[in-house]
N, C-alpha and C positions, 0 to 999 in steps of 0.2 A: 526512469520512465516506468510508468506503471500502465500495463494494458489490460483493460476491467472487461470480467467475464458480464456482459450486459444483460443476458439471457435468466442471470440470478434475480428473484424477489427476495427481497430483503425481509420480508415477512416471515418468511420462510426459514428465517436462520435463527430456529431456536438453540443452535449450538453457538454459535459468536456471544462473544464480549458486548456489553454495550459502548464499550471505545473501540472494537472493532466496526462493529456496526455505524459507527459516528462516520469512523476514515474510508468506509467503503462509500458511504452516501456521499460524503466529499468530493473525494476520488471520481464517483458517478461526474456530480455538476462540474466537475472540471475537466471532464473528459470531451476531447472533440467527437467528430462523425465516424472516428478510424476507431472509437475507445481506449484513446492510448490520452494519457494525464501526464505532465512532467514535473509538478513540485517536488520540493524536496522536503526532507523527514524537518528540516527548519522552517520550512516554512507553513506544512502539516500543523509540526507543533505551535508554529504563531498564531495560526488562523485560528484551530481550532479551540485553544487555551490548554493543550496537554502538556505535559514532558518530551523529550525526544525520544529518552525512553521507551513511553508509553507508546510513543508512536510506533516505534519502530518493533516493539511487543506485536501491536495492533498488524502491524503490516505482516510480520510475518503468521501469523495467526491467518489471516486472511490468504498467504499464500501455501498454506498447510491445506485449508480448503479448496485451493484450486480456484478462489474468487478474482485472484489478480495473479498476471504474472510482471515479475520486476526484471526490467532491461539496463545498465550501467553506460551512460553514453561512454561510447569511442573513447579510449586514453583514459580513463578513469581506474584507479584500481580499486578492486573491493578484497582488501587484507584478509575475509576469511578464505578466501582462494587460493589464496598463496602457501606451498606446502611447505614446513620447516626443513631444514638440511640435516 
């Protein structure tokens, strides 16, 4: 889940990527009344014709900015978390 800082103009982001800028406006339209979005980085990349790569470049670019914060539903594990033994 992604929950978008709404308060941002996008005009205003002469430091973003213009793939970042693509996945934020995304992000925006598929955001409910809470601004919380839940596609995933596959299906980012279906819609919008990227890599998942790219996507996920884009996404954290975007969460370096403070423009989105990323939530992992419940049970889900995200591997860079996990500290080696």
């Amino acid at each position: 889940m992604q929950e978008i800082n709404s308060g941002y103009r996008i005009r205003d982001a002469d430091t973003l990527t213009q793939k970042a800028k693509t996945i934020y406006l995304y992000l925006r339209q598929r955001s409910g009344r809470n601004g919380k979005a839940w596609p995933g980085v596959k299906t980012i990349a279906g819609d919008l014709g990227l890599s998942e790569s790219t996507v996920r470049r884009g996404i954290r670019e975007l969460q370096e900015k403070k423009l989105i914060t990323v939530e992992l539903p419940e049970g889900l594990l995200n591997l860079e978390d996990l500290e080696e033994d």
